[in-house]
N, C-alpha and C positions, 0 to 999 in steps of 0.2 A: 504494500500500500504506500509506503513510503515514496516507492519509482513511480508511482502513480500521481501523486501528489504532486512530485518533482514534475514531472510532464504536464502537469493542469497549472502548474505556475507559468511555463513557455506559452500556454495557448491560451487561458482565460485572459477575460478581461475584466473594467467592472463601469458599465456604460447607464448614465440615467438609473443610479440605482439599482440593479441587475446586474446579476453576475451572467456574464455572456461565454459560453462556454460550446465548443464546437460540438455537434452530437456526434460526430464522428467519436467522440472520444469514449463512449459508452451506448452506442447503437447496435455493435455486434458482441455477440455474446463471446464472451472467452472459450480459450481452449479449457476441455478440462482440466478443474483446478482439484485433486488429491486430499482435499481439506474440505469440512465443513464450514467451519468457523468463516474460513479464506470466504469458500463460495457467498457466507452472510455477507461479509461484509464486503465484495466486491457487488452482489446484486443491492443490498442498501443505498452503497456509494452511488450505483447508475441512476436509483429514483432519487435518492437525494438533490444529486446533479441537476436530472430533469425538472425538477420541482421548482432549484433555486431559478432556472431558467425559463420558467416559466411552463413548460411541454407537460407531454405525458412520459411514463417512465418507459423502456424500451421492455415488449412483452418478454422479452428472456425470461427477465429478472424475476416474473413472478411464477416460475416451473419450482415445486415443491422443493428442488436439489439448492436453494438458492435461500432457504428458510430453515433455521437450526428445529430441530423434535422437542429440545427443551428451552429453559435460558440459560444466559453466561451474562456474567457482569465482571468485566472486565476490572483487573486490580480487587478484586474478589467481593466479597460481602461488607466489606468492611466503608465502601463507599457505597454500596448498595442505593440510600436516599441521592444521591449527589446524582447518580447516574440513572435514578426514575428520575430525575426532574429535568436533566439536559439531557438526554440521549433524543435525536432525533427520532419523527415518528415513520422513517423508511425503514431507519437500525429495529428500533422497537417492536414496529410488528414481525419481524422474522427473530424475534428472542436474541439478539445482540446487542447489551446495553453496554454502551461503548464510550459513551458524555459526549461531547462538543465534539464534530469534527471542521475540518478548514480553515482548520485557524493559522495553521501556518500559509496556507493561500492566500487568508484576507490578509495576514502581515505581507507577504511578498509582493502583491499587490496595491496594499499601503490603503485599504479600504474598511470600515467598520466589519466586523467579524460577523458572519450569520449569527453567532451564537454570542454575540458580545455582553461584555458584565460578567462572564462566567468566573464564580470564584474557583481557583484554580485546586486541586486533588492534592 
């Protein structure tokens, strides 16, 4: 996710408010990814994406393989409330509560954070 991040800093933008963001970059579904966890939160990321841009989400993403059987909360139980309350609702409904993401975007980009005010983990 990190190499992915790194490549949406080279091609987003942040235009009138909106994050502009090529659909190319989340239109074709990946190779199989070996990981469940991976598969959540690369299909999360795609509607995410689409959301912040205003679209719909690319249909991949919503193939059962793309959605964790339980949850996981990331950095474990112990932040549990932190990450009901900022995990996005792409993350969320596939059981990946994962808190804020693109924050290193909106920094690199130098624009308000989707997720901004977040008290930091």
């Amino acid at each position: 996710m990190k190499e992915f991040i790194d490549h949406l800093i080279e091609v987003a933008e942040w235009s009138d408010g909106h994050l502009v963001v090529p659909t190319a970059v989340y239109d074709d579904e990946p190779e199989d990814l070996n990981n469940s966890m991976l598969r959540a939160h690369v299909g999360g990321m795609a509607e995410h994406l689409a959301r912040l841009a205003g679209g719909n989400a690319p249909p991949w993403c919503e193939k059962p393989c793309y959605f964790l059987q339980g949850t996981y909360f990331l950095y474990g139980e112990r932040s549990r409330l932190f990450l009901l309350e900022w995990t996005p609702e792409a993350f969320r409904r596939r059981g990946l509560f994962c808190g804020p993401v693109l924050q290193k975007l909106a920094t690199a980009l130098q624009i308000p954070a989707p997720d901004a005010d977040i008290p930091q983990v």
